[in-house]
PABA-275071 format. One record per residue (C-alpha): residue in three letters; x, y, z. Coordinates in steps of 0.5 Angstrom, whole numbers, plus 500, padded with zeros to 3 digits. Example, Ala and Ser with C-alpha at 12.3 -4.5 7.8 and 13.67 -1.06 7.14 Angstrom:
// PABA-275071
ala525491516
ser527498514
// end
This chain:
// PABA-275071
unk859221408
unk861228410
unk869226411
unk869222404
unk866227400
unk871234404
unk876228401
unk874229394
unk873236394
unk880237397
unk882234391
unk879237386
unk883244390
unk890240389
unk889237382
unk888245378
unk894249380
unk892254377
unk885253381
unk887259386
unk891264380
unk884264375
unk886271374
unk889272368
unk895275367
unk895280362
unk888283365
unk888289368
unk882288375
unk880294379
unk874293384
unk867295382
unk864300386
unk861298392
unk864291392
unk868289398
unk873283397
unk873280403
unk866278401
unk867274395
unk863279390
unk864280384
unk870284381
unk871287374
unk877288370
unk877289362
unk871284359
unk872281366
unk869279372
unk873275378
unk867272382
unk868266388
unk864263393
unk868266398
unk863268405
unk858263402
unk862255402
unk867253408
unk872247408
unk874245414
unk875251418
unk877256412
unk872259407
unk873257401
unk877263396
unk876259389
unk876264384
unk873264377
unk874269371
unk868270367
unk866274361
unk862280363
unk858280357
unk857272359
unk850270357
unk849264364
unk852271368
unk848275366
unk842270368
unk846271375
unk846278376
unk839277373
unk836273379
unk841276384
unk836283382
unk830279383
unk832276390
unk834284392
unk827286389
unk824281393
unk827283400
unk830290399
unk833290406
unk836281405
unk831279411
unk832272408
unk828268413
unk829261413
unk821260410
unk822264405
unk829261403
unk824254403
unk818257399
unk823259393
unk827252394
unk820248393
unk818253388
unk816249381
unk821253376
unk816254372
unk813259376
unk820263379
unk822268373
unk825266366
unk832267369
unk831261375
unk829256369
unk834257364
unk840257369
unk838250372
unk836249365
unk843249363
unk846247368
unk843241368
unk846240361
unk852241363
unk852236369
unk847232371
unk847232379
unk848226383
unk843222387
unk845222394
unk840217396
unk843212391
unk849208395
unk853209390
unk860215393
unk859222390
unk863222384
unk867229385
unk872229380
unk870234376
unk874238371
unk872245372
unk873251367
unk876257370
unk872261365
unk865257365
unk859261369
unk857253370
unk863250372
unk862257377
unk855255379
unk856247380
unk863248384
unk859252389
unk852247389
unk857241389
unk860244395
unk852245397
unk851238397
unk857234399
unk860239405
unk853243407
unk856248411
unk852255411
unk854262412
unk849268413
unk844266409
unk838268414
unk839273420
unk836274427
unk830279427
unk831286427
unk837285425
unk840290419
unk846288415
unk851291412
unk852292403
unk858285406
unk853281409
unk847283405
unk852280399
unk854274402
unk846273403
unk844274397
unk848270394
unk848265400
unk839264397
unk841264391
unk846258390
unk841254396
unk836255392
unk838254384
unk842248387
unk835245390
unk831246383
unk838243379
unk837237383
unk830237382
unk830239375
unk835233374
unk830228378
unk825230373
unk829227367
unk832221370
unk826219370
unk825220363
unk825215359
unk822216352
unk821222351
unk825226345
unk829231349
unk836228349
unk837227356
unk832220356
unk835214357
unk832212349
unk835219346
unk841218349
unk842210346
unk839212340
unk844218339
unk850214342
unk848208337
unk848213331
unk855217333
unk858209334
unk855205327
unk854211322
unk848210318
unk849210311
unk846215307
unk839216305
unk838217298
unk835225296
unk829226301
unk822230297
unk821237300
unk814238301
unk810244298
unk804248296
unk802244291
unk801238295
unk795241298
unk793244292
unk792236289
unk788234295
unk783239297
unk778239302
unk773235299
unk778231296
unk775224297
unk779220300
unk780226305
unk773224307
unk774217308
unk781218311
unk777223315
unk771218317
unk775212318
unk782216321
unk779221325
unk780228324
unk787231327
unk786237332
unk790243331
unk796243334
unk799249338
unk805251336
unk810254340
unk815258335
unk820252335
unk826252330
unk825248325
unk827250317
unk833250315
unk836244318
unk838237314
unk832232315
unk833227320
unk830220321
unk830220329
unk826225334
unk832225339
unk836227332
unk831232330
unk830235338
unk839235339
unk840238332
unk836244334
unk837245341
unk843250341
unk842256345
unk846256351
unk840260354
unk835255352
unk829257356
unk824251359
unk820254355
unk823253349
unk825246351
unk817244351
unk817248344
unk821244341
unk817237344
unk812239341
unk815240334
unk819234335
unk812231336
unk808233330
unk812235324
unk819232327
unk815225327
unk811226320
unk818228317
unk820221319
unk815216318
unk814220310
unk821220310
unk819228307
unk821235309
unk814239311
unk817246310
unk813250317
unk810255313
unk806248309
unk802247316
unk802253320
unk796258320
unk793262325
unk789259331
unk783261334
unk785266340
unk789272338
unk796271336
unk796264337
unk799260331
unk798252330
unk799247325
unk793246321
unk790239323
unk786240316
unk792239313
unk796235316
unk791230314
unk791232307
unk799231307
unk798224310
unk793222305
unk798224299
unk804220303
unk799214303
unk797214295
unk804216294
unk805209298
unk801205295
unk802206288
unk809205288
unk808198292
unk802196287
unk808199281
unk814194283
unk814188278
unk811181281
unk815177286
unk820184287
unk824184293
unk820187298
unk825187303
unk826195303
unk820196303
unk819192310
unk825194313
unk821202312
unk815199316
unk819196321
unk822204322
unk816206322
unk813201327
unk818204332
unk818211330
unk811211332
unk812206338
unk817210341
unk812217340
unk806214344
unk812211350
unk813219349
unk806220349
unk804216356
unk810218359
unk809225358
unk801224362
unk807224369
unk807230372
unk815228374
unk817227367
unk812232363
unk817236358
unk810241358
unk808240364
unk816242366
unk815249363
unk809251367
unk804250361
unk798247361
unk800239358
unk793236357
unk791240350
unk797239346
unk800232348
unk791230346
unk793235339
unk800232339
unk795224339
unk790225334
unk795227329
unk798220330
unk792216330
unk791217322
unk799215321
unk797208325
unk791207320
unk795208314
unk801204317
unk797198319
unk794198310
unk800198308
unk804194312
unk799190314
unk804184314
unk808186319
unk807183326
unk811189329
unk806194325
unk800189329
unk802188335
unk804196336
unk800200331
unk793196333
unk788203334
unk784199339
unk790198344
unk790205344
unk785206349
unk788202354
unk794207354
unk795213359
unk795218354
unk788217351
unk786219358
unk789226357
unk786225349
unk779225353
unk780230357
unk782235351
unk777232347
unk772233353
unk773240356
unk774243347
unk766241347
unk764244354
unk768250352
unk764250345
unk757248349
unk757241350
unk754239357
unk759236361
unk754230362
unk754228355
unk760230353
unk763227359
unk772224359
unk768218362
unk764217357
unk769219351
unk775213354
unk768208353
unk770210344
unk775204344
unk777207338
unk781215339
unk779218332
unk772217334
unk773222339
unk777227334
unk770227328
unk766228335
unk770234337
unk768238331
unk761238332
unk757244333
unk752242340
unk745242339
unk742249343
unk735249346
unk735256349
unk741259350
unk749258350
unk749257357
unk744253358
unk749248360
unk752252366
unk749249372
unk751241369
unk756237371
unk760230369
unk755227374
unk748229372
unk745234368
unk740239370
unk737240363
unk735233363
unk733232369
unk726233372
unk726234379
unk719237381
unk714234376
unk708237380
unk711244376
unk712241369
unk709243364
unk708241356
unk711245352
unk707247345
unk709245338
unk711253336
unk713258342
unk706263341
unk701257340
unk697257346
unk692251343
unk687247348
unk690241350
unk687234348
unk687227353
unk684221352
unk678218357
unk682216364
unk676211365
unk678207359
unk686208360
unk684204367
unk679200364
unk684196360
unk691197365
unk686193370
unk686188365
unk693186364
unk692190358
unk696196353
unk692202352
unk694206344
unk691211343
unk687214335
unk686220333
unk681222329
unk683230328
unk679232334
unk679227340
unk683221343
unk680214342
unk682209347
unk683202344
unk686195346
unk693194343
unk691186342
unk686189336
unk691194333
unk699195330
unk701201334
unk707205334
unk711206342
unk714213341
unk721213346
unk722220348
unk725224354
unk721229358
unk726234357
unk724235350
unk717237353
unk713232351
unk712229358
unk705229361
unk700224365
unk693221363
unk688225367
unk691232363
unk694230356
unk698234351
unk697241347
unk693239341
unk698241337
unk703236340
unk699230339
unk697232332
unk705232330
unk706226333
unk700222329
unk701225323
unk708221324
unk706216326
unk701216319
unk708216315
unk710208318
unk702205320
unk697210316
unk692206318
unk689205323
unk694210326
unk695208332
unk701210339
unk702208345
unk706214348
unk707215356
unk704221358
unk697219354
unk697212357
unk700212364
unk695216369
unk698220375
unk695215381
unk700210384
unk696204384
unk695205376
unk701207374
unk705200378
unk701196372
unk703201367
unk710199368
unk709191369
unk707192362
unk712196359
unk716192356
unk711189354
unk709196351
unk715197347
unk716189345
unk709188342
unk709195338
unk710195330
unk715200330
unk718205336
unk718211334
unk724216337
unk723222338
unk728227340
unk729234339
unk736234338
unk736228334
unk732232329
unk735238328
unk741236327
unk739229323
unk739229316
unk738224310
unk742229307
unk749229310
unk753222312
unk752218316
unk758219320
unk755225323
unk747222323
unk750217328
unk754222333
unk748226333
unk744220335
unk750218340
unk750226344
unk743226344
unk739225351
unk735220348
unk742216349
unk742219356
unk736216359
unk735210363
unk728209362
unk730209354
unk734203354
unk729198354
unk725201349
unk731201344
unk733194346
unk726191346
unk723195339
unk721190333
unk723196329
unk727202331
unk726208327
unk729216329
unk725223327
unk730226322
unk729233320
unk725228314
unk720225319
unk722218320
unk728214319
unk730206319
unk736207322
unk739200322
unk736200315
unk740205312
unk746202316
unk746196313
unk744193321
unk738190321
unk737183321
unk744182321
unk747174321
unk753176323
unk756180329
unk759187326
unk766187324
unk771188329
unk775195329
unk779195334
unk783188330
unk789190327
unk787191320
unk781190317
unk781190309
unk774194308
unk778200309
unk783200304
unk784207301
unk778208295
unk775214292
unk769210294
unk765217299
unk761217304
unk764211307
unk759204306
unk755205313
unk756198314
unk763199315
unk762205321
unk764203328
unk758204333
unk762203339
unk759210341
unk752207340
unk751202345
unk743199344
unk744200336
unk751196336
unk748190341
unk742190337
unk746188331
unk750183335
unk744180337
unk738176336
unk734180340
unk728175340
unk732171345
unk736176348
unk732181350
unk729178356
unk736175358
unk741181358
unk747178362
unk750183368
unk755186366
unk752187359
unk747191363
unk751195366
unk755197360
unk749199356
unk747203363
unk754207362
unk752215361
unk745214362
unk741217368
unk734217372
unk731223375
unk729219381
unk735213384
unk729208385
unk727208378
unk733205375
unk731198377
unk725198374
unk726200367
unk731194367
unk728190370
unk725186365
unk730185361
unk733179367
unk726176366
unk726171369
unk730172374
unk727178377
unk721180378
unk719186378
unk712186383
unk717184388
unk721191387
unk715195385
unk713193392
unk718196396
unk718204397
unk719209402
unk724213403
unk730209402
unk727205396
unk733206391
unk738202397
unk732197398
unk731195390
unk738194389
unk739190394
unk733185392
unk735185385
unk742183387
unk739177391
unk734175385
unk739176381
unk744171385
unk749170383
unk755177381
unk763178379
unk767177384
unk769183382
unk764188385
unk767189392
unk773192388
unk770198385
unk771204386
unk764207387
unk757209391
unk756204396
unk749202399
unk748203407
unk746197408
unk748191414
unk750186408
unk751190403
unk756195404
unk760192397
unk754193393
unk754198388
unk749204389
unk746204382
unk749200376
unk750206371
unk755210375
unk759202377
unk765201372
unk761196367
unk769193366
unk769186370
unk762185371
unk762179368
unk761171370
unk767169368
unk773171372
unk769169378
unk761168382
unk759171388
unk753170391
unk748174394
unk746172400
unk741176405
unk748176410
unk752179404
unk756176399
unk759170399
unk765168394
unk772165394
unk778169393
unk786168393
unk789173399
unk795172402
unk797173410
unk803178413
unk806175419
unk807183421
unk802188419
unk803192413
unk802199412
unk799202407
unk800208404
unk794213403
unk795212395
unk795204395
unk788205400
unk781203396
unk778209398
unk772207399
unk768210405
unk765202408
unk771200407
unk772192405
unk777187408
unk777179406
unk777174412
unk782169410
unk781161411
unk786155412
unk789153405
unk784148401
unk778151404
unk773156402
unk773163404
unk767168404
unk769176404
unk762180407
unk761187408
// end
């Protein structure tokens, strides 16, 4: 390859006459000082300069002395003199050793300074660089401008790539070079290096395909189709002003329900891209290349104009509208930083969606309808192409943002939500289109690359603002199915028990204020922080008495002691709790008497007569033997109560009869109520599921429109659903709102719950335990156990304990339980210790609840392992496989293939 490509270079030197006479003649050039022209340093004549890579590039067994004649006010030569002086800067005396050449060379560009990026930057504009591990022969025939600085820069690093033979570019140790060899060395790192980052920068884009910069493949079609068949002219494009946000306001109502059923676009971050006072464009490739001039166009500035080309280039095009900056720009939350205002980018939408639809409803009956789909069509490729954009931009390698050293997680989740509303209104008014159908379905979002990076801006702004990392997890943000749920959650202050940073020591995985590792120092916490009542308990002997009969305790309270009384004789109220909020507490010691008399006094709002609760740390003694049968009962406990009371501070405080119920079920959603496992059950089991709210009691599922529904909840991930139909109609129906981010409420509408509460299949299981968490790991079992009765028996996993209980009882469980998906050894997860049963899940809550289902396959549990029937292949040689295509698990996991027709068994 070496001889052909010094062939092509031989013809480059012959096919230019001039090659080896750039000097012009009617410019007068001297030496400049301290140059030497044996080494090919720059030489300066009037507004010129004479500079070749001579000393630095041999062909053959001659250096080359190819000459080339610059502006001295040259912007991509003062880029050059620029790096040379960083590279003098950074070694004084040139001691370039071979290491510090490579560590430049792999250097991001990102993190070398300005000049290095907007050098390579151009460029690579001006020719891409080859691919040397394509078959393909090196194309050299180029046609250089003598006077180009680029042309200058890719003789050499053509030369670099094809020939590779190198002068001077390290020197021995202890070696001191003189100001000849200095130059020759400096220039010599400096073509190495800027070659290997254009080589890098013009893989980075080879392998973008849908981005808006006009260097990937979808750009670079669409603006080759645009010079080949000229569009015809659109009619006059409305320019956007003041006024429109004047005519819908904040409150308008139907900026509320676009906000509740469209989500809430984040502020978008702006970079100082250009964007006034250029013609409209209907491409994002269009807009990005009409505004890309700048023969120093930084990295910088190529990610600035992504992100304008993202946001206000992309709603320009879908409204066919001119949305002058200054209508959307404000100034953000950090000093000096400037954003496009998400409040408003909402409020122009939803006057573009009126405006819309009034003119659809204004044409006459039996009108052609014709233009009108065709605008859909576009606005279904428009969008389609933005979220293409969108995913591709979640690859390191094709990452415009991430090109530019900036941080892309944040602008690309930004950039996201405001397209979310844009996909609700495409899908209302062209609802008819299968394109808009099939690419514009909100729910289809969530299978995406680029929801992964909506979750993570989403998460890390709520942690930032006080969240627990725990509640306002990426994990459990992805599990919203719909991306505008994340947006309206986002805006929400969190809810602080004592202090900001009381969160601090949380992580994704758990979360210490939730978790009360050491009971024997828990304390119950009084009703106001200066009471100091004595505390109450009921008799112990009673509680005893009726558990050692197979029956409920409840509880009555008379205004200054406890009764004990069988449930079989009374209605009663289980109140569901967490111990976190302080309420936690054992039989034989009770709670403060204030405590108990706020919970009866709500208990009195749903029975006042006879007043009576079942609440665990009154009716579940200390002793182990006790408060065994105290558990056997309690799904029992919560199944027979009248009413389930949930009492949680958070839900409490920041609930109310008073504000929509958009917010009430966000809160409920967050609070750590939904993040216990033990409150799972008594959600799932309850007759009637009630909430504190700041006004006492509230039927929830009553004020929803839930309860006892007769038919399963609309589906919101459908393409299209007409209930949501713009209307001045505000707070939106409750009965219209999703409730993906509230499992229990969502499956007790889905279900009959006389019968499927004692049934729950696996999977769904695991889905409800999704984001949930147990102080102790043995526990997890036995607050769902019931709900697989009567396949599982709980005494049987009531009577394993010891130190390695959890592992023991999960294995028991799978056993009863018998049969499992195939699925479960293929996921990425905790696995028990266990001889057999390396491939089972260490808890269900932290196993992806995805697959666990029966219906893609059955294996069954087995005391030797699973046994299960799968389709593999075998390999006449082995296979290596590289770390990134290995299950990462620590057991490890293999199939044992059988003979073709036969069964196979996989055992761990």
């Amino acid at each position: 390859m070496h001889r052909k490509a010094r062939r092509f270079l031989h013809a480059i030197l012959r096919s230019d006459g001039s090659r080896n006479s750039h000097r012009d003649k009617n410019t007068t050039t001297k030496n400049a000082p301290g140059t030497n022209d044996s080494a090919g340093t720059p030489h300066t004549g009037l507004g010129h300069v004479h500079i070749s890579w001579a000393g630095i590039i041999q062909v053959g067994h001659d250096y080359t002395d190819d000459t080339f004649v610059i502006e001295s006010t040259d912007a991509q030569y003062k880029l050059y003199l620029d790096i040379l002086q960083y590279l003098q800067r950074e070694h004084p005396t040139a001691t370039w050793s071979r290491p510090a050449v490579n560590a430049l060379m792999k250097s991001p560009l990102a993190h070398l300074p300005a000049p290095f990026g907007i050098l390579v930057n151009a460029i690579a504009d001006r020719r891409s660089a080859p691919d040397i591990h394509s078959e393909d022969v090196i194309d050299m025939s180029v046609k250089f401008d003598p006077h180009s600085m680029l042309d200058f820069m890719l003789w050499g690093m053509l030369a670099v790539i094809t020939i590779r033979t190198w002068h001077a570019q390290t020197l021995p140790a202890g070696e001191t070079p003189d100001e000849t060899r200095k130059s020759a060395i400096l220039r010599s790192v400096l073509l190495e290096c800027v070659t290997a980052q254009w080589r890098r920068e013009c893989r980075k884009r080879r392998a973008m395909i849908w981005s808006p910069m006009p260097w990937s493949r979808a750009s670079a079609r669409e603006l080759a189709e645009a010079r080949a068949s000229p569009k015809e002219p659109m009619p006059p494009v409305h320019i956007m002003n003041t006024n429109i946000l004047q005519a819908v306001p904040e409150d308008h109502p139907l900026v509320l329900h676009a906000r509740s059923r469209c989500g809430s676009p984040l502020d978008v971050p702006w970079l100082g891209a250009p964007h006034d006072g250029y013609p409209f464009c209907s491409t994002l490739s269009e807009y990005v290349q009409m505004r890309r001039t700048s023969a120093t166009q930084s990295l910088r500035d190529d990610a600035a104009l992504w992100v304008g080309a993202m946001s206000l280039g992309l709603l320009e095009a879908v409204m066919r509208m001119r949305i002058p900056l200054s209508l959307l720009l404000v100034h953000g939350e950090k000093d000096g930083e400037e954003v496009l205002s998400g409040d408003r980018i909402l409020r122009i939408l939803v006057a573009w969606w009126t405006r819309v639809l009034v003119a659809r409803r204004g044409r006459a009956p039996g009108s052609n309808d014709s233009a009108h789909l065709d605008r859909g069509r576009d606005v279904a490729r428009l969008l389609e192409r933005a979220r293409n954009a969108l995913d591709e931009e979640c690859e390191t390698i094709a990452s415009v943002l991430a090109r530019s050293g900036l941080e892309n997680s944040d602008i690309v989740g930004a950039v996201a939500l405001t397209m979310i509303p844009v996909y609700y209104i495409a899908l209302s008014v062209w609802n008819e289109l299968p394109e808009v159908q099939s690419f514009l379905s909100p729910g289809s979002d969530s299978e995406r690359p680029y929801n992964l990076m909506v979750a993570a801006s989403c998460a890390n702004r709520m942690q930032c603002a006080g969240w627990c990392p725990y509640t306002a997890s990426t994990g459990f943000l992805l599990r919203l199915v719909d991306p505008s749920l994340m947006s309206n959650l986002v805006r929400l202050p969190p809810h602080i028990r004592s202090a900001p940073d009381e969160h601090k020591d949380c992580n994704e995985s758990a979360c210490t204020l939730y978790t009360i590792a050491d009971t024997d120092t828990y304390v119950a916490r009084h009703v106001h922080p200066a009471c100091a009542c004595e505390y109450v308990k009921p008799s112990p002997d009673d509680v005893v008495r009726l558990l050692s009969q197979g029956v409920v305790p409840v509880m009555a309270y008379d205004g200054s002691a406890l009764r004990v009384i069988p449930s079989n004789d009374t209605p009663y109220v289980a109140i569901s709790h967490v111990w976190a909020d302080g309420m936690g507490s054992t039989t034989e010691q009770g709670l403060p008497t204030c405590v108990v008399e706020r919970i009866a006094a709500l208990v009195k709002t749903l029975l006042p007569d006879p007043c009576a609760f079942w609440l665990d740390s009154l009716c579940v003694p200390s002793t182990k033997s006790v408060r065994k049968r105290a558990i056997k009962l309690m799904a029992r406990t919560y199944e027979e109560a009248s009413r389930v009371l949930v009492i949680d501070v958070g839900i409490r405080m920041q609930c109310s009869l008073h504000q929509s119920w958009e917010e009430n079920l966000f809160r409920i959603a967050m609070s750590a109520w939904m993040r216990r496992v033990w409150t799972l059950q008594e959600g799932l089991l309850a007759r009637e599921l009630w909430f504190e709210f700041s006004e006492g009691p509230v039927d929830v599922e009553a004020q929803i429109g839930t309860k006892n529904r007769t038919e399963p909840l609309p589906d919101f991930s459908a393409p299209y659903d007409t209930s949501w139909v713009p209307s001045a109609q505000f707070p939106v129906p409750p009965h219209l709102l999703p409730l993906w981010h509230i499992p229990v409420l969502r499956f007790r509408a889905d279900h009959d719950l006389s019968r499927a509460g004692h049934n729950l299949p696996l999977g769904e299981a695991m889905t409800l335990l999704t984001s949930r968490a147990t102080t102790r790991a043995e526990d997890e079992l036995l607050a769902i156990s019931t709900l697989h009765s009567p396949k599982v028996d709980i005494d049987v996993l009531l009577s394993i304990s010891g130190p390695n209980a959890a592992q023991e009882r999960m294995k028991s469980y799978l056993l009863q339980l018998r049969e499992v998906s195939v699925w479960f050894p293929m996921w990425m997860m905790p696995r028990l210790q266990l001889p057999g049963f390396t491939w089972a899940p260490r808890a269900l809550a932290t196993a992806p609840p995805a697959s666990a289902g029966l219906e893609d396959g059955v294996g069954i549990c087995t005391e030797e392992g699973l046994l299960a029937e799968y389709f593999v292949t075998t390999f006449e040689e082995e296979v290596a496989l590289s770390p990134g295509n290995r299950m990462r698990s620590p057991q490890g996991f293999y199939l044992r293939a059988a003979e073709p027709g036969s069964r196979g068994d996989s055992r761990h």
